[in-house]
C-alpha atoms as an extended CHARMM CRD file, in Angstrom:
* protein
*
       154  EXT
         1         1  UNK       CA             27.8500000000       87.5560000000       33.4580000000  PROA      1               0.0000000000
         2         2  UNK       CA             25.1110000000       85.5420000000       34.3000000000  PROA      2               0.0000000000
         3         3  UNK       CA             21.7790000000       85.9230000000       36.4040000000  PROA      3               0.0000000000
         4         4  UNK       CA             21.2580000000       84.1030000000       39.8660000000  PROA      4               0.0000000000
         5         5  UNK       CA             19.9550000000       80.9470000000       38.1330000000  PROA      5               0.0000000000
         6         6  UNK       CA             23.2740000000       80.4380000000       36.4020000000  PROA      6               0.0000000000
         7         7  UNK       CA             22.0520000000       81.6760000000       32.6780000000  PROA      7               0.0000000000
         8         8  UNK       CA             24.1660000000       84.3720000000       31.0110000000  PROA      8               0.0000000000
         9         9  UNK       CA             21.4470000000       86.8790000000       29.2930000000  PROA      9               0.0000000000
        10        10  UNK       CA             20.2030000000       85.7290000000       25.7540000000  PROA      10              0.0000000000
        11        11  UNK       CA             20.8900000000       81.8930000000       26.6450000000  PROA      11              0.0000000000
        12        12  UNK       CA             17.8660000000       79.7530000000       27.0370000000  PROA      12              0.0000000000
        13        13  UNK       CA             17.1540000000       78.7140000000       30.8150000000  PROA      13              0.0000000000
        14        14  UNK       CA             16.0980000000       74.8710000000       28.9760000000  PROA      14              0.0000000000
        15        15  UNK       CA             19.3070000000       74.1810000000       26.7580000000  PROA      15              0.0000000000
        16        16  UNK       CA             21.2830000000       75.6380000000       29.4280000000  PROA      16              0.0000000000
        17        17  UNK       CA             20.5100000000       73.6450000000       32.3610000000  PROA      17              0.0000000000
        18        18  UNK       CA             19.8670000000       70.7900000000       30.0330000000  PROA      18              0.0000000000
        19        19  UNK       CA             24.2440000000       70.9760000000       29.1750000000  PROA      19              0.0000000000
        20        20  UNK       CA             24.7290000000       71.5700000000       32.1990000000  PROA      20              0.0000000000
        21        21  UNK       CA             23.3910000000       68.6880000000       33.7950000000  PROA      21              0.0000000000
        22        22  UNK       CA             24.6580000000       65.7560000000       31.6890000000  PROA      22              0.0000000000
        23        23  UNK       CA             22.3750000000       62.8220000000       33.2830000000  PROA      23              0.0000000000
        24        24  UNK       CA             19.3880000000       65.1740000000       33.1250000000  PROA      24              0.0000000000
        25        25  UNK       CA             16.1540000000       64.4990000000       30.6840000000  PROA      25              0.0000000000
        26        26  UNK       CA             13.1990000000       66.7320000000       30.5660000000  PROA      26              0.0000000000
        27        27  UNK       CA             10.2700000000       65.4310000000       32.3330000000  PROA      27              0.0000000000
        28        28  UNK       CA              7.5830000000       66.2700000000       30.1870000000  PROA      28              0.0000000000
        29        29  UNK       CA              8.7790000000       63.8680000000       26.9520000000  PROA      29              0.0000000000
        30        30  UNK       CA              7.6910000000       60.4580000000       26.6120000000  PROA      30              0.0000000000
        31        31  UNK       CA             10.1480000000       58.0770000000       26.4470000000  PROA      31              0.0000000000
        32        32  UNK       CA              9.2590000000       56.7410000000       22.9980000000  PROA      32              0.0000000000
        33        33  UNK       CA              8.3090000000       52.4850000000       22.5630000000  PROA      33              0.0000000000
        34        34  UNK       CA              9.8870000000       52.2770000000       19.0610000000  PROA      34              0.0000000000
        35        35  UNK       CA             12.2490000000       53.6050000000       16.8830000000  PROA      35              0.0000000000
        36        36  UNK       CA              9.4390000000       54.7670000000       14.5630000000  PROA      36              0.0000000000
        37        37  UNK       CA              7.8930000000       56.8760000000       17.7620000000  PROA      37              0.0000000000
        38        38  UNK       CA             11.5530000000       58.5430000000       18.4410000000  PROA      38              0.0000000000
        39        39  UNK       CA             11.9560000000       59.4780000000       14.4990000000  PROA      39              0.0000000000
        40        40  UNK       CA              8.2240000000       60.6900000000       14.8190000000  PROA      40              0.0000000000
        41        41  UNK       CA              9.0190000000       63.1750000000       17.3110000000  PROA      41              0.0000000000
        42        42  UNK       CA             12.0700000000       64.3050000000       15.7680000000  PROA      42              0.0000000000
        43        43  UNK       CA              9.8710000000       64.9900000000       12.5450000000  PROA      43              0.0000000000
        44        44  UNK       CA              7.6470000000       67.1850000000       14.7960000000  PROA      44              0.0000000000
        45        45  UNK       CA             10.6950000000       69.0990000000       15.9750000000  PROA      45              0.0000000000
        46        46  UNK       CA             12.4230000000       69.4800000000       12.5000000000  PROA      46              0.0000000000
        47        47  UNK       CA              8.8070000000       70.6090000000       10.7840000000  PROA      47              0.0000000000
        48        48  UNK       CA              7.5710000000       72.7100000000       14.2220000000  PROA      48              0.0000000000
        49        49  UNK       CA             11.1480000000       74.3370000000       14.7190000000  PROA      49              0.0000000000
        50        50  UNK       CA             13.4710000000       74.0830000000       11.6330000000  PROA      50              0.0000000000
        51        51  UNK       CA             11.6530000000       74.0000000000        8.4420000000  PROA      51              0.0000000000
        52        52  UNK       CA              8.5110000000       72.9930000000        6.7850000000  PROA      52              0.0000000000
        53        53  UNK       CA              9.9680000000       69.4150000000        5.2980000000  PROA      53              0.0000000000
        54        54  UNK       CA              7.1940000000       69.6880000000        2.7220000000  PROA      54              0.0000000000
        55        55  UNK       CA              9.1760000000       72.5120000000        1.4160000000  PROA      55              0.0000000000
        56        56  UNK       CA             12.6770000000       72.7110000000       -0.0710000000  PROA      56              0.0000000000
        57        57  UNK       CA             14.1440000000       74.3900000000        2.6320000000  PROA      57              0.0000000000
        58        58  UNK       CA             15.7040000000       71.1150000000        3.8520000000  PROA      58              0.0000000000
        59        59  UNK       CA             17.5710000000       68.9410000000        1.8550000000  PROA      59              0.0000000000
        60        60  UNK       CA             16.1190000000       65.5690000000        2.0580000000  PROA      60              0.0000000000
        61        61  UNK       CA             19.2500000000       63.6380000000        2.3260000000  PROA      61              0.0000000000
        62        62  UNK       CA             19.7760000000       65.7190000000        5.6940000000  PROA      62              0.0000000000
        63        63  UNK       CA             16.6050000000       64.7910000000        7.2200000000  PROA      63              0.0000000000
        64        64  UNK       CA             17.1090000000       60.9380000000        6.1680000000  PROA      64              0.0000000000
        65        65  UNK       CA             20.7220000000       60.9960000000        8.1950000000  PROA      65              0.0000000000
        66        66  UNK       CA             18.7080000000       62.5480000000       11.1650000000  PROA      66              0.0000000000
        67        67  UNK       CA             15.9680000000       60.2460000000       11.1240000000  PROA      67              0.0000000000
        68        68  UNK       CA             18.7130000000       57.2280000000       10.2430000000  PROA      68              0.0000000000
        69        69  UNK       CA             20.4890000000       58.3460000000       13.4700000000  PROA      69              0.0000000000
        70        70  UNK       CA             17.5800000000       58.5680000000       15.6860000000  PROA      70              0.0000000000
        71        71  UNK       CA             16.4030000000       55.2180000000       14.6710000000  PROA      71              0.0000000000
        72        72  UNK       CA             19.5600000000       53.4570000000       15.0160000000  PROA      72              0.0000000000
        73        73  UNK       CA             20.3060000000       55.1380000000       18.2080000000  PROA      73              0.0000000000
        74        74  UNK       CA             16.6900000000       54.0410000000       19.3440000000  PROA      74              0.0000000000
        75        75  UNK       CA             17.2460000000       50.7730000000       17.9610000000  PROA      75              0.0000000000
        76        76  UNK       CA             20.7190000000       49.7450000000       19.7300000000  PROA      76              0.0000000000
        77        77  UNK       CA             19.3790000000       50.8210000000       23.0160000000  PROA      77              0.0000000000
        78        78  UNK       CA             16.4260000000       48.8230000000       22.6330000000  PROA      78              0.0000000000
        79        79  UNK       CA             18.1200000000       45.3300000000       21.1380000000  PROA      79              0.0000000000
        80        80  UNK       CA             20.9950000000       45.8110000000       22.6700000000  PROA      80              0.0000000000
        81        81  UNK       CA             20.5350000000       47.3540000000       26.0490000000  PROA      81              0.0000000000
        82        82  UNK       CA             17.6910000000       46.3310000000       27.4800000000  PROA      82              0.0000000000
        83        83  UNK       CA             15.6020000000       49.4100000000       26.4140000000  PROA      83              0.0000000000
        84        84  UNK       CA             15.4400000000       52.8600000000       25.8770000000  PROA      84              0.0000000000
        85        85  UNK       CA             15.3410000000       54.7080000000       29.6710000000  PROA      85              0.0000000000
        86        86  UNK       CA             15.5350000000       58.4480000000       28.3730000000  PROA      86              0.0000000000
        87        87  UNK       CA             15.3600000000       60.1110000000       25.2110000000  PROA      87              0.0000000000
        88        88  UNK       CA             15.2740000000       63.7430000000       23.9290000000  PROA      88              0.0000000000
        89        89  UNK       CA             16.0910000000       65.4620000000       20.6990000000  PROA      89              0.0000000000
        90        90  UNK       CA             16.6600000000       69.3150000000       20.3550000000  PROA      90              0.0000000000
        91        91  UNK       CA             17.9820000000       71.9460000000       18.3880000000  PROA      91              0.0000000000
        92        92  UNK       CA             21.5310000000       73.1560000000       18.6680000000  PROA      92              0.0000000000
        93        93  UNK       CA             22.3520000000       76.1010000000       15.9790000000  PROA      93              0.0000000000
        94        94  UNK       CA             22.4820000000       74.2500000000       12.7460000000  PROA      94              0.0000000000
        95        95  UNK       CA             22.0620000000       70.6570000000       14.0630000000  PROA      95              0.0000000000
        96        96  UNK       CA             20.2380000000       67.9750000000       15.4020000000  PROA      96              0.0000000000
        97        97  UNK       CA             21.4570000000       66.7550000000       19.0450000000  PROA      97              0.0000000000
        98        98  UNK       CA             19.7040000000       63.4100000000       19.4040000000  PROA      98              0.0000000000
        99        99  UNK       CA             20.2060000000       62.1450000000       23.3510000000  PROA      99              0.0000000000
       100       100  UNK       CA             19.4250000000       58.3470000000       24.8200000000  PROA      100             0.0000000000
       101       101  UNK       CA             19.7770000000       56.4350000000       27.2480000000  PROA      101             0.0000000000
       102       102  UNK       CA             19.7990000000       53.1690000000       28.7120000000  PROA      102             0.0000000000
       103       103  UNK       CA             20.3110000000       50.7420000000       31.9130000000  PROA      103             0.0000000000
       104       104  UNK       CA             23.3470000000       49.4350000000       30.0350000000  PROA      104             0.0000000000
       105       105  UNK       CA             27.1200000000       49.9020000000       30.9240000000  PROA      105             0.0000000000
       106       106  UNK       CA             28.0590000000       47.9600000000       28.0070000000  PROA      106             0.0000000000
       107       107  UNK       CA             29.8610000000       50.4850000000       25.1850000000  PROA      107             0.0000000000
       108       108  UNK       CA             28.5130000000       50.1600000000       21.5510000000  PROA      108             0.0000000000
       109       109  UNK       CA             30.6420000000       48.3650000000       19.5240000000  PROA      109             0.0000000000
       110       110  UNK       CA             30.8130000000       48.8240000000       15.6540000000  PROA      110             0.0000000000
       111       111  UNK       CA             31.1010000000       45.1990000000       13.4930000000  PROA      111             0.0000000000
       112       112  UNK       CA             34.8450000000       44.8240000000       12.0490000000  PROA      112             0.0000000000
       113       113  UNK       CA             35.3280000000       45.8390000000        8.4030000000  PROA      113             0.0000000000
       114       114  UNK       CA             35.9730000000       42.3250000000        7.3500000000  PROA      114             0.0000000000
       115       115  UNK       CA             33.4000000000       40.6020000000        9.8010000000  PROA      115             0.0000000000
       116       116  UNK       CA             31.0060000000       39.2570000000        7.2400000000  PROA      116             0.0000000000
       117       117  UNK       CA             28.7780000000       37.0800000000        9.3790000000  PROA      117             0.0000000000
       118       118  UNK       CA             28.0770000000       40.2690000000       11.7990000000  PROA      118             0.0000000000
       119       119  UNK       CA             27.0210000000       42.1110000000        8.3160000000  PROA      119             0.0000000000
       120       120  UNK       CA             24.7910000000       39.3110000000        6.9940000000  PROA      120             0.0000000000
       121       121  UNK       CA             23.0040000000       39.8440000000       10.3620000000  PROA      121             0.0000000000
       122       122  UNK       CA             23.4390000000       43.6310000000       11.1700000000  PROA      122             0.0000000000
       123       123  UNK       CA             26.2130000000       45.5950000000       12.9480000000  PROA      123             0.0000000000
       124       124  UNK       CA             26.3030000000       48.2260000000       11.0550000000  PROA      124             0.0000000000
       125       125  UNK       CA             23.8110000000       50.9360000000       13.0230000000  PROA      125             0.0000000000
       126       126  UNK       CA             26.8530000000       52.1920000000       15.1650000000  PROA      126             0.0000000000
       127       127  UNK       CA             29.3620000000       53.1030000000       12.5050000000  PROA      127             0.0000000000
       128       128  UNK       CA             27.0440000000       54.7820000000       10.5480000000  PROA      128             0.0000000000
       129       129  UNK       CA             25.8110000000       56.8490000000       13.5210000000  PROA      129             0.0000000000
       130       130  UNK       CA             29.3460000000       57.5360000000       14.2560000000  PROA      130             0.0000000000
       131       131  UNK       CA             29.9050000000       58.8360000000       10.2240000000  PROA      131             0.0000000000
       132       132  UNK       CA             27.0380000000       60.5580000000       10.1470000000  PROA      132             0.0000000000
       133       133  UNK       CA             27.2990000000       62.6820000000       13.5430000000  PROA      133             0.0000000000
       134       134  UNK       CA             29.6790000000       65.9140000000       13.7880000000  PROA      134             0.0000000000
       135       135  UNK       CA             29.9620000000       64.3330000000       17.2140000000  PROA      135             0.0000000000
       136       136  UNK       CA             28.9780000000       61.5760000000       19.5310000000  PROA      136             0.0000000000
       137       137  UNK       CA             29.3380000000       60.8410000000       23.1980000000  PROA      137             0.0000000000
       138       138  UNK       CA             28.8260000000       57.6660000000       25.5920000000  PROA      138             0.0000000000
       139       139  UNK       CA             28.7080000000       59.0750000000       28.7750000000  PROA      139             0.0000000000
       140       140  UNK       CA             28.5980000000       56.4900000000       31.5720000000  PROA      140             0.0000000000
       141       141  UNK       CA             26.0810000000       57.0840000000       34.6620000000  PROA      141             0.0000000000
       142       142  UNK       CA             25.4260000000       54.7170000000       37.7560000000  PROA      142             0.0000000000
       143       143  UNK       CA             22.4010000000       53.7170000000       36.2310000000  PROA      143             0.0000000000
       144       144  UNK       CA             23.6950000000       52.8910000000       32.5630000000  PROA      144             0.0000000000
       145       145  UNK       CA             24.4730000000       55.2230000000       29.9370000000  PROA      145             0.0000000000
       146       146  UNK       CA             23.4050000000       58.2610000000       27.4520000000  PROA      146             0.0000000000
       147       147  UNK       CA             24.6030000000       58.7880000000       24.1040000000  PROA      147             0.0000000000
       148       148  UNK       CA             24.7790000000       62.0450000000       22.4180000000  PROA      148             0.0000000000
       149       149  UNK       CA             24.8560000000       62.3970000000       18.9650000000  PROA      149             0.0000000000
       150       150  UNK       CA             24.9340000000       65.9640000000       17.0720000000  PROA      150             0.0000000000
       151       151  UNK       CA             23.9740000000       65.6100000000       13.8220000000  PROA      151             0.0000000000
       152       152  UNK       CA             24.6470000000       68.3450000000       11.0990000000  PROA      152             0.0000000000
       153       153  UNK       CA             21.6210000000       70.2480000000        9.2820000000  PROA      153             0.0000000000
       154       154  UNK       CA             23.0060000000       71.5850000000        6.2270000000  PROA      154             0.0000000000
């Protein structure tokens, strides 16, 4: 059953209309410059909502592969894709759902496993995101793209 805004009771209004709406961004965030600036903000969210990570109660390893993710995701869209147009990152039950996007319709491609000269000079950013994720979606818009990438915290 759900109310006359379309939210079943106990769901939050924000991550509900945010699924719902697969193009939409929340106003209020800044569209970070850098890569450093998007893994900043997901450090806010992990410490503010997650965990203290001064503490132990998150393994290290797990916040590098969010971070990593972030920045690579940040990263491609800027190098590759003419900049970063949206970004969010949020909290999904036991996971990290990082969210760009870009004025690109060109699909990430990941470097071949034998393709040396793409190594020596990167190529790598998009298979790793795609190992490290539970799950990741390009999602094609009229304006470009957004990529969704869930990454696991435990």
């Amino acid at each position: 059953m759900t109310s006359e805004n379309g939210v079943a009771p106990g769901e939050d209004p924000e991550h509900t209309a945010h699924a719902a709406d697969p193009l939409r961004f929340p106003a209020a965030r800044r569209v970070p410059a850098t890569a450093g600036e998007a893994r900043d903000q997901v450090k806010a969210l992990l410490s503010t909502q997650f965990c203290d990570l001064r503490g132990e109660d998150l393994d290290d390893v797990v916040v590098a592969d969010a971070l990593l993710v972030t920045s690579e995701l940040v990263t491609n869209a800027i190098r590759h894709a003419g900049g970063l147009t949206a970004f969010d990152a949020v909290l999904v039950d036991d996971a990290l759902l990082v969210e760009v996007a870009d004025a690109s319709h060109r699909l990430p491609a990941a470097a071949g496993p034998m393709d040396t000269a793409v190594l020596r000079m990167g190529g790598l950013g998009w298979s790793m995101i795609c190992r490290l994720a539970r799950h990741v979606a390009v999602i094609p818009g009229p304006e470009g793209k957004r990529i969704t990438a869930l990454v696991p915290l435990y």
